[in-house]
C-alpha positions in Angstrom: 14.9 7.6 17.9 17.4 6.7 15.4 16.2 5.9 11.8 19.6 5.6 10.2 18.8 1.6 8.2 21.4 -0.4 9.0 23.8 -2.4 6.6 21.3 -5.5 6.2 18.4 -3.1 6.2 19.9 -1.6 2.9 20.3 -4.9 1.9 17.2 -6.4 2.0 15.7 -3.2 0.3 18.0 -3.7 -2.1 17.2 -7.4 -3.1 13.4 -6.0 -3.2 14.0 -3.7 -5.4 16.1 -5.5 -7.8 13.6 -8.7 -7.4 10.6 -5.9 -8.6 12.4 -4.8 -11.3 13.7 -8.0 -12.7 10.0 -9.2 -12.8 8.5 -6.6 -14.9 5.9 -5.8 -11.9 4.3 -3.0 -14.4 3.4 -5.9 -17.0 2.4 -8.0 -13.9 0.2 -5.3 -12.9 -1.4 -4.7 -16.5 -2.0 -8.8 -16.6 -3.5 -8.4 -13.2 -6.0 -6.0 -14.4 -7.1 -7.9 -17.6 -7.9 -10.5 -15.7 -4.4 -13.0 -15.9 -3.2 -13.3 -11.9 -0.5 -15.9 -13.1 2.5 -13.6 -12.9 1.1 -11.3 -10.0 1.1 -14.6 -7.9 4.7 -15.6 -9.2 5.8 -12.3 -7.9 4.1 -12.7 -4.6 6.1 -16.2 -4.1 9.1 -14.7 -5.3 8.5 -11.6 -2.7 7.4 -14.5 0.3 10.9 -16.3 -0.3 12.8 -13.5 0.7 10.9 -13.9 4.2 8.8 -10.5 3.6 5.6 -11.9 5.5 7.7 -13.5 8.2 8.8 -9.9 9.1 5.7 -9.6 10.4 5.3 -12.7 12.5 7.3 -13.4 15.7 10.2 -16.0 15.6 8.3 -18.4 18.2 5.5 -18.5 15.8 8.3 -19.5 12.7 8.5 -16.1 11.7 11.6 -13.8 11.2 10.6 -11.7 14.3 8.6 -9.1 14.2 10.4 -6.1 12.0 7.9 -3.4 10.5 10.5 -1.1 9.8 12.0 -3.5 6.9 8.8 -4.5 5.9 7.6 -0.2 5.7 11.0 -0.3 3.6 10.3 -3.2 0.9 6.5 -2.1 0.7 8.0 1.3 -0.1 10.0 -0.5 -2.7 6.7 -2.2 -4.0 4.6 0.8 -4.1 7.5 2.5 -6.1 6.8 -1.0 -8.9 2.9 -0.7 -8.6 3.0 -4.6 -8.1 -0.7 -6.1 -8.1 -2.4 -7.9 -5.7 -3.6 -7.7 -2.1 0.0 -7.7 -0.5 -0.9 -5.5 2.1 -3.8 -7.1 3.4 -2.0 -10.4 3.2 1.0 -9.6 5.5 -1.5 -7.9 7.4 -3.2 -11.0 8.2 -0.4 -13.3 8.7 0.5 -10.6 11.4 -2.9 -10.5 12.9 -4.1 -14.3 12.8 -2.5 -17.0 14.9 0.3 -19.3 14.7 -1.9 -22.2 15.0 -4.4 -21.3 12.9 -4.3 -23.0 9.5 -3.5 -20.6 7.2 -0.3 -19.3 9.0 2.1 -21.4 7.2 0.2 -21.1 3.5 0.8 -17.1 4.1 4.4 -17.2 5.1 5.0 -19.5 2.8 3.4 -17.0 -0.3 1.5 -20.1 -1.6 -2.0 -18.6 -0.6 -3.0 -14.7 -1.6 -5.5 -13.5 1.4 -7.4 -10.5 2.1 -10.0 -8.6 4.5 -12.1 -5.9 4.6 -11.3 -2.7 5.3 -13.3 -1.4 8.0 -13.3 2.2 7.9 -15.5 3.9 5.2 -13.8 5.8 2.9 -15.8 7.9 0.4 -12.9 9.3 -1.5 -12.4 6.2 -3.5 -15.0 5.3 -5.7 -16.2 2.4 -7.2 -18.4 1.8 -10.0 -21.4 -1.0 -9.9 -22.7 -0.5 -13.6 -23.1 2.8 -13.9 -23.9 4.1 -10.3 -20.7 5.2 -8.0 -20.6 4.5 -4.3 -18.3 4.7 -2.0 -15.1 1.9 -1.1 -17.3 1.6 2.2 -16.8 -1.2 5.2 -17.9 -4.4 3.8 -15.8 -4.0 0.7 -12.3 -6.3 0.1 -9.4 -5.7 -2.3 -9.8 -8.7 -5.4 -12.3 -10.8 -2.5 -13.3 -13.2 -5.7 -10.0 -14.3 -6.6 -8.5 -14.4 -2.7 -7.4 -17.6 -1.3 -9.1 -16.9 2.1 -11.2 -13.1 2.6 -11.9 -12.1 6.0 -14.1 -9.1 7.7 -13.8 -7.4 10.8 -16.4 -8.1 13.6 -17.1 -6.8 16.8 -14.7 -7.7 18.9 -12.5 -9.7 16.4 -12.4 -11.2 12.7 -14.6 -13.6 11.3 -14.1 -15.6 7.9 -15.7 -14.0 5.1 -17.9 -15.0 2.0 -17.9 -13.0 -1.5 -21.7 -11.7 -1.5 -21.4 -9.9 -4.9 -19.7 -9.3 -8.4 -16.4 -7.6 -8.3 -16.6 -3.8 -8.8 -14.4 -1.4 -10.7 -11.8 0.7 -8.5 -10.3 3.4 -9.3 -7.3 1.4 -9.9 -7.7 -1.0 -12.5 -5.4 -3.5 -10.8 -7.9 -3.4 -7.1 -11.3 -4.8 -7.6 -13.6 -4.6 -4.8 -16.0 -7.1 -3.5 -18.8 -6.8 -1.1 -17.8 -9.4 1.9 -20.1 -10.7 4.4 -19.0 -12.1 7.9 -19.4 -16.0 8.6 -17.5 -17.9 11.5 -15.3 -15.9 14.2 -11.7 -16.4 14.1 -9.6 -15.5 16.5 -6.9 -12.8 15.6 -5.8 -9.8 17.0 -7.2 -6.8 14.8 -5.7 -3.8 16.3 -2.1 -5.4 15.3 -3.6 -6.3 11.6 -5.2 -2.8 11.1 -1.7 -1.2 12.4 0.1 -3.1 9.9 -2.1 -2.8 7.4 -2.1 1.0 7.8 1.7 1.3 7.9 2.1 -0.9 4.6 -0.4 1.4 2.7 1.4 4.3 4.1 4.6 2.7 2.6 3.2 1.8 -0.3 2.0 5.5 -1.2 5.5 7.3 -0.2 7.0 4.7 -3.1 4.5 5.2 -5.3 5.1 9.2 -4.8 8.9 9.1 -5.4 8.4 6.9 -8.7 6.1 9.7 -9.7 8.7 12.5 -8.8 11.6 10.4 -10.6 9.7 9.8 -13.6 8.9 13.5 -13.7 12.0 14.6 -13.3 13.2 12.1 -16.1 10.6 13.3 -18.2 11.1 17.3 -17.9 14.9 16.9 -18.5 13.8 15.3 -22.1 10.9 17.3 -23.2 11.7 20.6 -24.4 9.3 23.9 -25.3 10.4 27.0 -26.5 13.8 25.7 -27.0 14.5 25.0 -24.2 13.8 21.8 -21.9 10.7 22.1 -19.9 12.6 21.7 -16.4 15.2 24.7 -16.9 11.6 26.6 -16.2 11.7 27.9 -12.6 8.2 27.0 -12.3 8.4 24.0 -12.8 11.6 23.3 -10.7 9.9 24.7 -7.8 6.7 22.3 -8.4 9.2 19.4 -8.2 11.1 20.9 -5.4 7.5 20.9 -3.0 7.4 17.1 -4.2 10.7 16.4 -3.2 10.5 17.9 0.3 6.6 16.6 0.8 8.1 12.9 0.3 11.4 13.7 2.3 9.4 14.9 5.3 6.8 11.8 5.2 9.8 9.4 4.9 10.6 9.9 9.1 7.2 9.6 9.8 6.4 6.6 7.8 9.3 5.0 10.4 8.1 6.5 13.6 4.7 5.2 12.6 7.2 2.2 12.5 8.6 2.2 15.6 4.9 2.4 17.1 3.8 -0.6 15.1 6.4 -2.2 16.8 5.8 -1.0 20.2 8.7 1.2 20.8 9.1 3.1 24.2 9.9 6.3 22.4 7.4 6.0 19.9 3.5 8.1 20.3 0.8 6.1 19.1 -0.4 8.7 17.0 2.8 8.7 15.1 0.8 6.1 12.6 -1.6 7.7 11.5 0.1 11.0 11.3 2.3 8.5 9.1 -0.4 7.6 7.2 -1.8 11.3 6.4 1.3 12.7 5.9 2.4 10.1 3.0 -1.2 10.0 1.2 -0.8 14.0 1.5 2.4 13.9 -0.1 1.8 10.8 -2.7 -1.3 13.3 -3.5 0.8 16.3 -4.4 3.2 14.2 -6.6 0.5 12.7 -8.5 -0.7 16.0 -9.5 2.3 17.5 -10.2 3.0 14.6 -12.6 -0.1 15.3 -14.5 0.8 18.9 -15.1 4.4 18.5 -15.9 3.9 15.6 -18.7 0.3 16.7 -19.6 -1.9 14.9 -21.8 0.4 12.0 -22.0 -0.3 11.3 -18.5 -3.4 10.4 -18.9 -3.0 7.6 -21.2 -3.0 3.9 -20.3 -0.2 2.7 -21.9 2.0 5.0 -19.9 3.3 3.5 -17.1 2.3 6.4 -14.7 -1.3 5.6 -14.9 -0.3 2.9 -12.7 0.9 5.2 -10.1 -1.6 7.7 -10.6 -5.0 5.4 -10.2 -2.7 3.4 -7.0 -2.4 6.4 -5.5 -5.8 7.7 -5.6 -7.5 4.6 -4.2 -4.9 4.0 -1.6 -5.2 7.6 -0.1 -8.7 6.3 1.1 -7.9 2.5 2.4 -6.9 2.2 5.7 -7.7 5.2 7.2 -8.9 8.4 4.9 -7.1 11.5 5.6 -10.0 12.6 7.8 -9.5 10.0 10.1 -6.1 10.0 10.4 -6.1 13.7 11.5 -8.9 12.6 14.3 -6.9 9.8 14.8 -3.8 12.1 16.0 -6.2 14.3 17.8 -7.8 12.0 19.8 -4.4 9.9 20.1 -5.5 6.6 18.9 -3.2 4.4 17.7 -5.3 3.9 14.1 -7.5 5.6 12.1 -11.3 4.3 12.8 
């Protein structure tokens, strides 16, 4: 299998990246948590015009054809900005749903934000419902209340969905979570919406992790302690180092999980959620590294790698925990339950 990009592959990473930046995505973000969506939606027309949710859909359907390679790529590029919003679950859908359904051409477009549940439990990311915690559990969809359309997972399909509660707290300040409840069946195919929307999360944490591991390194070249700057100490190379090669080895899995979204001969099913462990796993160990190496200031909100820290934590859990992406791989199915 060859995961060399290509020359337009480069490119359209490239126009992601300098489209994130050029936004401010970490004052999007911040807006999107207080409550002002304006400028997380901008973004997300800005983001549809380059044809990102059209790389999910096939060209007979008006889509770009079917590329989750170069959309793994630009959703590495958006977890690396900690852009708002429920991106994943939206491209997720427009590759799941039908051509001929009516919200097709809104999603392509980017003029409609949608989301669905998630339907694997996932205990590790907690949520806070005045002052009990509970788990992120099946029922429960990323910013549900503010969603142009919310769908849930059914037996044997998807079904529209209707908010049945206030919006809870996530761990990241930019997710809320609401509790869904299923109306009318609609007909999609959900294995190919839960692949994608597994691959995209992977994506998102591996960018998220190698912001992390930049702006630690940035920051240990600056700081200095007994003289000396804090990243001439060997321990603390050698705690960057283990980031470095965590994220370097999850990087060719996040594209053989790829090549299995997209049906590839050569790819094994299980390469996705292997994909999917290995880059929470990784986006895991560079979160807390980060903490240590910057210490206290790490912890505060007005630094921007609170973003990436609280992102990280809640997306280890969506779309498939770590525990059941390792049964996943063991049992060979193609995504986490």
């Amino acid at each position: 299998m060859r995961f060399l990009p290509d020359r337009d592959h480069r490119s359209y990473t490239a126009t992601v990246r300098r489209l994130l930046a050029d936004a401010g995505t970490h004052r999007s973000a911040r807006s999107w948590a207080a409550g002002d969506h304006a400028p997380g939606r901008a973004l997300w027309r800005s983001l549809a015009e380059t044809g990102l949710p059209a790389l999910a859909v096939p060209e007979q359907d008006g889509g770009l054809g079917r590329h989750p390679a170069e959309l793994a790529a630009a959703f590495v590029e958006i977890g690396r900005a900690a852009a708002p919003g429920p991106l994943v679950e939206t491209v997720a859908l427009a590759a799941g749903l039908p051509a001929a359904g009516p919200w097709a051409a809104p999603l392509l477009a980017g003029d409609r934000l949608a989301t669905v549940a998630d339907p694997a439990t996932a205990p590790g990311a907690a949520v806070e419902d005045g002052g009990a915690r509970g788990p992120e559990a099946a029922g429960y969809a990323v910013d549900a209340h503010l969603a142009d359309a919310v769908f849930v997972p059914v037996a044997g399909g998807l079904a529209t969905g209707t908010v049945a509660g206030a919006p809870l707290r996530s761990l990241d300040p930019g997710r809320r979570l609401v509790r869904c409840v299923p109306g009318e069946p609609v007909p999609a195919d959900l294995p190919r919406l839960r692949a994608f929307a597994t691959l995209l999360t992977a994506a998102q944490l591996l960018g998220a992790g190698e912001a992390m591991l930049e702006t630690s390194a940035a920051y240990v070249r600056q700081r200095r302690q007994f003289g000396r700057a804090v990243g001439a100490f060997q321990a603390v190379k050698h705690q960057l180092a283990d980031v470095a090669v965590a994220l370097e080895f999850a990087r060719p899995l996040l594209y053989g999980g790829a090549l299995a979204v997209r049906g590839d001969s050569a790819a094994d099913p299980r390469d996705l959620p292997a994909a999917k462990a290995a880059c929470a796993d990784a986006a895991h160990l560079a979160a807390r590294t980060a903490l240590q190496v910057h210490g206290a200031v790490g912890y505060t909100d007005e630094y921007d790698l609170s973003l990436l820290l609280r992102k990280v934590r809640a997306l280890q859990a969506a779309w498939g925990t770590r525990a059941a992406c390792h049964a996943a791989v063991l049992s060979g199915a193609p995504v986490p339950d």
